[in-house]
N, C-alpha and C positions, 0 to 999 in steps of 0.2 A: 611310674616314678620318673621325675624330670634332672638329667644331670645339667651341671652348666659347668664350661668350661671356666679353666681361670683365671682370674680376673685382675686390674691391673696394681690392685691392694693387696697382693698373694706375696708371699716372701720371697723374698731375693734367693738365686739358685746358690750353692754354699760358697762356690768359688769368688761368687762377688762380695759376699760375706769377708770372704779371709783376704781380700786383693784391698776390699776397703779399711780392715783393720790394720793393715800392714801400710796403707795409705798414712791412717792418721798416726800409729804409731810412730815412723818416719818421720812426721810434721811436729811430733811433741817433743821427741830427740832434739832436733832441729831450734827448736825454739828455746830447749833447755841450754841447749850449749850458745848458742846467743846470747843469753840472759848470763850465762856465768864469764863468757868471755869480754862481756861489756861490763860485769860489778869486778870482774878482778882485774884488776893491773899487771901487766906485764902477756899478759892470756889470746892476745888476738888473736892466736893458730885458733882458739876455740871459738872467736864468732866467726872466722872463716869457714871451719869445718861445721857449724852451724848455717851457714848460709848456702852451704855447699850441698847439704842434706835439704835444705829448703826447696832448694831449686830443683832437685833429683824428685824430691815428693812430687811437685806443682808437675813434672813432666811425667811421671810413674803417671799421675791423676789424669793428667790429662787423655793420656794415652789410654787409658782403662775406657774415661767417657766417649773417646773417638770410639773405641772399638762397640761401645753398648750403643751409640745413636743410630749405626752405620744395619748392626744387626734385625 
């Protein structure tokens, strides 16, 4: 009987799992509060603090992909 090791179609280990949904979570917050602070008037704390959360994702992600190319 022939084993084979794993392969590079094999699922992601669970941490990248939960780093990734905490990823896109972050980026849909992000976007939401954009969207409400650009249709309501008076509201720009909320596309700030919506651009603010953008920016924290894009560097979270980023930092996650440096760590996976590196490994």
């Amino acid at each position: 009987m022939r084993t084979t090791s794993p392969g590079p179609l094999d699922a992601a280990p669970r941490h990248l799992e939960v780093g990734m949904a905490l990823f896109l979570f972050i980026v849909l917050i992000a976007v939401v509060f954009g969207f409400v602070g650009v249709l309501v008037k008076g509201m720009l704390w909320l596309l700030v603090i919506g651009a603010v959360l953008f920016i924290l994702a894009l560097v979270f992600g980023g930092m996650r992909l440096g760590k996976r190319s590196r490994s």
